[in-house]
Phi, psi and omega in degrees: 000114163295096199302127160290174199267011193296343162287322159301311166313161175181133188279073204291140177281120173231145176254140208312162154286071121056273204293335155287311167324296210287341178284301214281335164310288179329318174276345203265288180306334184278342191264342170301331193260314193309320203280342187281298185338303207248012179277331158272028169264309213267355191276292197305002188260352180240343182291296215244152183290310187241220165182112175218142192292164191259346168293333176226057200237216164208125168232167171212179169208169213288158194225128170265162176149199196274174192250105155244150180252101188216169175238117200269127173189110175327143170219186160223142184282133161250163155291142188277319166249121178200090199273110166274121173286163177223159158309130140315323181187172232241128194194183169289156164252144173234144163257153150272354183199147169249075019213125185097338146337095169303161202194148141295172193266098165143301172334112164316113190290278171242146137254163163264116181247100192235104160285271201340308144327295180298327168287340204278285185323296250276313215279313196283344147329304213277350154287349186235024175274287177322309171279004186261345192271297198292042114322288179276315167321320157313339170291310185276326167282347176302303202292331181251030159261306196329292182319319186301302168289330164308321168286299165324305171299330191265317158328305210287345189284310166295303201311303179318292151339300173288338147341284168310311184291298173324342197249320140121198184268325190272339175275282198325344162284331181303287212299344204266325177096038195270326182252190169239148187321339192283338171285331155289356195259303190299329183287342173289294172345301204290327183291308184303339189260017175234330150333293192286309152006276194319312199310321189302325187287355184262309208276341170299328195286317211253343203277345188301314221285310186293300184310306188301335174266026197229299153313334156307306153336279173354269169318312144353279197277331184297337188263002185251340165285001200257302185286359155285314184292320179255021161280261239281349147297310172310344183282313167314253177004289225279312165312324145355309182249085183290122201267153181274160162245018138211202189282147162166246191187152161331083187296214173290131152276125174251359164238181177264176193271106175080062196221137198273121203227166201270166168301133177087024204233149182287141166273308188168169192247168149218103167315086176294083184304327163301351150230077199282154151178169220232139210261101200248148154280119185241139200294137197292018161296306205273345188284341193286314170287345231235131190200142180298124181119345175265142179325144150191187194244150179240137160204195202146147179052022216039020180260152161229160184235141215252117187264151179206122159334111166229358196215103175231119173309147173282341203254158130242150193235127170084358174091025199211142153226137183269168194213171208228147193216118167264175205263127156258125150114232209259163180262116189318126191295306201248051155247172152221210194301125164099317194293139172314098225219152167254159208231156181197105191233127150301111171279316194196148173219098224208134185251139187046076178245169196249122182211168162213175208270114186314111146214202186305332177268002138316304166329259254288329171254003175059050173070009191231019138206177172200160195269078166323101189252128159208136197071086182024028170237115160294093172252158214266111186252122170288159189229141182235124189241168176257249195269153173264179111289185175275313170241010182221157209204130191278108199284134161249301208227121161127328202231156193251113145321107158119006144338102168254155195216135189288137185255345177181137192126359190302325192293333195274349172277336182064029174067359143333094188332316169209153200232142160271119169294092178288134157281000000 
């Protein structure tokens, strides 16, 4: 039988170490504080739906104080008057003046050279010429039918008289027995046929006097219509010779020098420096407020100027409508066409208003929440906002003074309730 060392063996007893024990205790306490440390972090991290870093977000926070509502905006002097001449009719053009030209109110610009025209006035001339002569001939013959019937009348007017007296003479002869009855009888016929006489000759008299004053008439209007067609030739014509219609100065040319144009067809501008105003684009948010008669500020060249809203497009283009802002009170002698001036239209001004810093989650939520941060949790909060500004936005509902709110970077929660703010 093989014997084992179980005779051999002895248990020997080792005693604990001091300096370890006091590590592992040490260490035991320490993971105990990290862990009190790091537990509302790991509550709120677990708590919350997403977690974005705070580099790439924006906050601000709400504020009270005073609102102003206003449009900030680049413009250019435009003309208030800037009249495009066009051809009247259709010819060579010669210019008189070239681009940039100062010009008077009259002052010829261009002609226009149309013989066609010119020919045209000369024939209808030489028609209403014509017609004032068979005019004044309607006169003169109005005047001998006239004469003509007046003589027939004052004849037929003697025949009658002497009728009556014969006849009389035949009755006091009859009664005396000096004639025979048959001679009073005939003399009663010859009165009644100098009667009817008369009577044709009053109606020949009067019906001559009307036809003659009809024809006269007649003429009359046929010649007063010949000479209205040849004033508005004479206006062409006259016209012919294109005039500036006001004080100013030379615009765009649009043709060449001697260059043959169609009726209508553009000549050239002219630009009324006297009366500028500046032309601004307003983003169409700002455009719903915006109304003819309201203040604004002009400035430029180190001037600034007092402004009034007077022009708003009806249309909008590009997400943008223009608008037209004039000078109150006289317009500054040293701008000019096109430069370039900056604008300022008050809209709205209000004191101790609840507002925060305009950004992007207005867009992005259409006003109806913001993102509340407090203790490094972004919670999705409703919101009632008002009027906007160029950098500020009217807190109504939801929010607080000393409220801070992520103002943009909002797109990176996904719509998500609550966000961890990381550093």
């Amino acid at each position: 039988m093989i014997r084992d060392t179980s005779a051999q063996d002895r248990l020997i007893q080792v005693k604990p170490s001091r300096k370890k024990k006091i590590l592992w205790i040490g260490g035991a306490v320490a993971a105990v504080i990290v862990l009190v440390l790091i537990m509302p972090g790991i509550a709120r991290l677990f708590s919350a739906d997403a977690s974005v870093s705070a580099s790439r977000l924006a906050f601000a926070a709400v504020q009270r104080g005073p609102f102003i509502r206003d449009i900030a905006a680049e413009g250019q002097v435009v003309a208030a008057v800037s009249p495009t001449l066009y051809a009247t009719y259709g010819g060579a053009v010669t210019l008189k003046v070239h681009a940039g030209d100062t010009v008077k109110k009259g002052q010829v610009l261009a002609l226009i050279d149309s013989p066609e025209l010119i020919n045209k006035l000369a024939q209808e001339q030489s028609n209403a010429d014509a017609m004032q002569v068979d005019y004044l001939r309607a006169q003169i013959e109005a005047r001998k039918q006239t004469s003509q019937m007046e003589k027939a009348y004052d004849n037929a007017k003697i025949d009658d008289q002497t009728a009556r007296r014969d006849l009389d003479r035949y009755q006091t002869a009859y009664k005396q027995g000096g004639v025979s009855e048959m001679d009073v009888d005939r003399s009663k016929d010859t009165l009644e046929k100098s009667d009817i006489a008369l009577q044709h000759a009053t109606a020949d008299r009067n019906l001559n006097n009307n036809g003659s004053q009809f024809d006269i008439q007649a003429k009359k209007l046929a010649h007063d219509r010949q000479v209205l067609l040849v004033q508005d030739l004479q206006r062409q014509v006259d016209n012919l010779n294109v005039r500036s219609p006001v004080d100013g100065q030379v615009g765009q040319l649009f043709i060449a020098e001697r260059a043959t144009v169609a009726k209508d067809a553009q000549l050239l501008s002219v630009i009324d420096l006297s009366a500028l105003e500046v032309e601004v684009k307003v983003p169409e948010s700002f455009a719903r407020d915006l109304a003819i008669g309201m203040g604004g500020d002009i400035s430029g060249n180190d001037n600034n100027w007092k402004g009034i809203v007077s022009a708003i497009s009806p249309e909008v283009v590009n997400g943008e409508v223009a608008a037209r802002v004039r000078f109150d009170g006289a317009t500054p002698k040293q701008l000019r066409q096109n430069q370039r001036l900056s604008v300022r239209i008050l809209l709205d001004h209000r004191e101790n208003v609840l507002t925060v810093q305009r950004g992007s989650f207005v867009d992005e939520s259409g006003g109806s929440y913001a993102y509340v941060v407090r203790d490094g949790i972004a919670a999705k909060t409703p919101i009632r906002v008002g009027e906007s500004s160029i950098d500020k936005v009217e807190i109504l509902d939801g929010l607080k003074e000393g409220d801070n709110i992520v103002i943009s970077g909002t797109d990176n929660f996904k719509g998500a309730a609550r966000v961890v703010i990381s550093r």
